[in-house]
N, C-alpha and C positions, 0 to 999 in steps of 0.2 A: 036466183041471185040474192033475195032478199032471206031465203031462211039460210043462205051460207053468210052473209052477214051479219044476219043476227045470231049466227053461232059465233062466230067470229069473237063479236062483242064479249057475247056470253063470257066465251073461253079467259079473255082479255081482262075483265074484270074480274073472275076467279082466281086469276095469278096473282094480279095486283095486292087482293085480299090477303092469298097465301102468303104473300112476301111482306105484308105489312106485319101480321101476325107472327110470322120468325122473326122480324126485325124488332118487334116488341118483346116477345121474350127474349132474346139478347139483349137488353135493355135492362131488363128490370133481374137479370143475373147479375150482370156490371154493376149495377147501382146497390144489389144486395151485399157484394162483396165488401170488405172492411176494410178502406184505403192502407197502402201498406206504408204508405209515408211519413215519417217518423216514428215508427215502431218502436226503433230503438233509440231511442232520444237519448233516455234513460239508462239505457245498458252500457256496460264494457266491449269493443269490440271484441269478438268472440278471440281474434289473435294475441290479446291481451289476458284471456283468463287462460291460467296455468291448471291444470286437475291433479289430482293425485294420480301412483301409480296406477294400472289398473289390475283388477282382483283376480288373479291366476295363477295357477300350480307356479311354486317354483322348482328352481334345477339345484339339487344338490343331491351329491352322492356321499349319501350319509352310513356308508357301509356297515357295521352290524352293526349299531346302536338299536337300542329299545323303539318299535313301531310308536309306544306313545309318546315318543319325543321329536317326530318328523311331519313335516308335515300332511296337511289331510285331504280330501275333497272336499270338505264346508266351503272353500276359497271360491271353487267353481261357483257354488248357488247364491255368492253376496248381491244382496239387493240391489239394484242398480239408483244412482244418487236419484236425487227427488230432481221430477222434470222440472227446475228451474233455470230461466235463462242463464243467471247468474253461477249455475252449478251444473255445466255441460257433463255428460256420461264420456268419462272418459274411453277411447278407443284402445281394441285389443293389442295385446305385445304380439311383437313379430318378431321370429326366431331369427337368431343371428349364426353367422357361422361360428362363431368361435364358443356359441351358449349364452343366451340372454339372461339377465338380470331373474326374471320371474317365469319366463315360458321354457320350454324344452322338453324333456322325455317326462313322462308321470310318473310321480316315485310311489313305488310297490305299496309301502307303508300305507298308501291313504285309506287303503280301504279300510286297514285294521285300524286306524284312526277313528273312522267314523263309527266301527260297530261298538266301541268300548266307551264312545261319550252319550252322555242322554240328551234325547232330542231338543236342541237349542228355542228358546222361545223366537215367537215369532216377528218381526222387525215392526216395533208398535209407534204410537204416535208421542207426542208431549216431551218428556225428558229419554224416552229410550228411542226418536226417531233416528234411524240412520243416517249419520254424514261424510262428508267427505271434504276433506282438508282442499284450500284453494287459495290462490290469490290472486288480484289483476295487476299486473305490471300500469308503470305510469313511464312518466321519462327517464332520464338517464340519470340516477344517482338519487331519486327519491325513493322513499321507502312505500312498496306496494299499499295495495289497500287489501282488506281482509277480510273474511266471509262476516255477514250481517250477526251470526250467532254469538260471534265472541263476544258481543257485546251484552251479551245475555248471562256470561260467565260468570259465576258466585264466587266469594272466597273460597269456598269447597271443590271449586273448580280450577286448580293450579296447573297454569300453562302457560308455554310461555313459543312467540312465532316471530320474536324481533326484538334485538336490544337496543342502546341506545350508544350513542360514541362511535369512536375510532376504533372500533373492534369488529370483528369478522370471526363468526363460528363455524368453521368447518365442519360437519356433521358427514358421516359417511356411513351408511347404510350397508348390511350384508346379510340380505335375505334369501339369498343367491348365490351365484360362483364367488367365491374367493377370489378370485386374479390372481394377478402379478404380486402376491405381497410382499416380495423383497423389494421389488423395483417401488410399492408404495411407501413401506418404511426408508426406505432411502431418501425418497424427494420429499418427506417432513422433516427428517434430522437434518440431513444436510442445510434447510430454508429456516432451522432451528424454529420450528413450524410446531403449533398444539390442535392435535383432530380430537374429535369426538366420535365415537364407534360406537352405532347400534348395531352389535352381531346378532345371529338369532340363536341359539340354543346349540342347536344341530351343528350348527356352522365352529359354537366353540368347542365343543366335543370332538369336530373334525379336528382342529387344528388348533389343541390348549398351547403349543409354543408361540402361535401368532399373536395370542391374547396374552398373555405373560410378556413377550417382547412391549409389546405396545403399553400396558402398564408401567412395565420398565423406562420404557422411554420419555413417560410423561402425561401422556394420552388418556382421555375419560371414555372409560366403558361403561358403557350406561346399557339396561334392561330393556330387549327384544323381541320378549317372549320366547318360549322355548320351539314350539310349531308354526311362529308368523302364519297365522291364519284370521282373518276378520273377524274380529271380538265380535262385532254383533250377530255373531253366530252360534255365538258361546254364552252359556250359563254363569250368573255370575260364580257359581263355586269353580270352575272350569277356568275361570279368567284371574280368580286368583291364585290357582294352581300352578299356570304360565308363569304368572310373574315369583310366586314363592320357590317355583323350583326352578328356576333362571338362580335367584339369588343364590342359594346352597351352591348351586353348580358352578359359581364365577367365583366363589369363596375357596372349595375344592380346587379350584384350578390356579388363583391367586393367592389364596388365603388371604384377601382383603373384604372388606366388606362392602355391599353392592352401594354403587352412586345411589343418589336420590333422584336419579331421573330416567323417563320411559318414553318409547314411542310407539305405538297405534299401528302395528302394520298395515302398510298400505294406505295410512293415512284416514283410515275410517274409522270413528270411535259415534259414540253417544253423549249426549250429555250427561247421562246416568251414570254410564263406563266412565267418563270423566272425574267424575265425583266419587266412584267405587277406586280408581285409583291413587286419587291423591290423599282419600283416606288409608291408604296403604304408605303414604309418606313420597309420595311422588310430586311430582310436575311433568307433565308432560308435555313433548316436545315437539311442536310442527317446524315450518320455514317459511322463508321469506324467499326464497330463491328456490328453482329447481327444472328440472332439465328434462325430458324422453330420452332419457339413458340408457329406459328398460329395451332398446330397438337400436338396431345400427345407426351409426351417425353419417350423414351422406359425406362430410366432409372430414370425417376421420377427426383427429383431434383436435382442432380449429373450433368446431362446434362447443364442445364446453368449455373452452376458454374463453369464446364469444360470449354466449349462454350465461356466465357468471360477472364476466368484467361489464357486458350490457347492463347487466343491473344493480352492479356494487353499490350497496348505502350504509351507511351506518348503519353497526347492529345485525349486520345480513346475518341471516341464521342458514348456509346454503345446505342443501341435499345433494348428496353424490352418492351413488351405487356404486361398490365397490366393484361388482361384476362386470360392470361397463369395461373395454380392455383399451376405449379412448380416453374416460377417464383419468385410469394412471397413468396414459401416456402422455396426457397434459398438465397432468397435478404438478410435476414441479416447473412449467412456466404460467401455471396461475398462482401456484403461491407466490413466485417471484415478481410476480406483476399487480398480485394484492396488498404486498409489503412496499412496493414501490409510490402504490397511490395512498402509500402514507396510514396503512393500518396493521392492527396488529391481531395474527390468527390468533386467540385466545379457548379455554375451554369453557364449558358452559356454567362452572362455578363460579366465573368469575363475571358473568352477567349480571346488569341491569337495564329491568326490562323499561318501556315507557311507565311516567309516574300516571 
């Protein structure tokens, strides 16, 4: 009885041990861990920062044109933004039925794209790190806030993400499908409404009568590049190729001579490419407003009506994808609804920016 007892103990006391010893290391994992409270003290709620599009083939059916004027696969391989809280990776496009904005079938051309340009350098640090356009929403009718870099911007660095006043820049994007462009020239003349058009090359080659209309009309065409492919993929002799034969091409098709303004496909530039372009006589163009265009919208055309009058401020510089087919179905009750809160669509010549 007495060595079953004292196993008994034995046992008894062995357990004890074991348990105390996993309950200490559970302990001192807990107390390793790095409280998560207040994390973000400091940050934007993630629902408040807006990213740019994200980097992927676009849909365009660029029938015979010249391979090195469509776009490539460089798009596929862009860096992804730098892991910063403040600069979330944007998520990929999702194909829509009717043809999204940036995704859809892969056009032929890329391959011969990539074999005829020389290998792009590589995404480096200091003035050639790669960025990506953003901004955090605030409340209702003040003007966002803006990535920490621009502050960094040189006179050599002309750019402009926000004016000042009772104006509103409509900016409309076409890297992508074309749309409905009658149904979109119609609900700006009719709202006697001034867009701004960044097409991409491809896109004015498809259709020099849409581009010619819309000059007609009033409307600034401003430089796309001719491939919409991520500059920072591209050489600078490469990048001013884009933009030099944009220009020729919008001359050829207008006979006017090109704006003084450019936007960054996709919203990714460098500080370097910043400074290589507006040594070319640019400014280049981000926003202050902007939408997940590039992807159905759950609520059909409600969505970018909300999406824009949510954030109307003075100075709005908005982004719209012309391929979006909600879009133009809301274009003319958001211009009637931006003219009624008392502003006026303007073009971006006619901007000033904060002093």
């Amino acid at each position: 009885m007495r060595k079953n007892t004292g196993a008994w103990f034995t046992l008894a006391a062995l357990t004890a041990v074991l348990a105390a010893c996993s309950g200490s290391g559970s302990g001192n994992e807990a107390s390793s861990s790095p409280p998560l409270i207040g994390l973000q003290q400091k940050e934007a709620p993630a629902s408040d920062i807006v990213p740019a599009p994200p980097v992927t083939p676009v849909t365009s059916d660029v029938g015979t044109d010249k391979a090195a004027d469509k776009p490539g696969d460089q798009a596929e391989n862009a860096p992804k933004p730098p892991a910063e809280p403040s600069k979330p990776a944007a998520s990929a496009a999702k194909e829509t039925a009717t043809g999204s904005v940036y995704n859809g079938a892969r056009n032929p051309a890329g391959t011969a794209v990539s074999a005829n340009v020389k290998k792009p350098q590589e995404p480096g640090t200091g003035d050639r790190k790669a960025l990506s356009w953003y901004y955090m929403k605030k409340g209702k009718g003040q003007v966002p806030g803006f990535p920490a870099e621009t502050k960094t911007f040189t006179e050599d660095m002309k750019a402009l993400w926000v004016g000042t006043g009772k104006k509103v820049y409509l900016t409309i994007d076409t890297g992508g499908e074309l749309g409905d462009t009658d149904k979109l020239v119609k609900a700006l003349k009719d709202n006697d409404a001034k867009a701004n058009f960044f097409i991409a090359g491809y896109n004015v080659k498809k259709n020099p009568d849409f581009v010619r209309q819309l000059v007609k009309d009033g409307h600034l065409v401003a430089n796309h590049t001719m491939t919409h492919t991520d500059m920072n993929l591209q050489t600078d002799d490469q990048v001013r190729k884009e933009i030099k034969d944009y220009e020729e091409l919008y001359k050829d098709v207008t006979g006017q001579e090109m704006q003084p303004y450019f936007r960054f496909p996709y919203g990714r530039y460098n500080k370097h490419l910043l400074e290589l372009v507006s040594g070319m006589g640019y400014s280049s163009v981000f926003w202050s407003t902007a939408m997940r265009d590039w992807e159905p919208r759950k609520n059909g055309a409600e969505d970018p009506y909300n999406d824009i009058m949510n954030n109307l401020h003075d100075g709005n510089i908005i982004l719209m994808h012309q391929g979006s087919p909600e879009n133009i179905q809301a274009l003319d009750r958001i211009v009637k609804a931006i003219k009624k809160a008392g502003y006026t669509l303007a073009r971006l010549d006619d901007i000033e920016p904060p002093k």
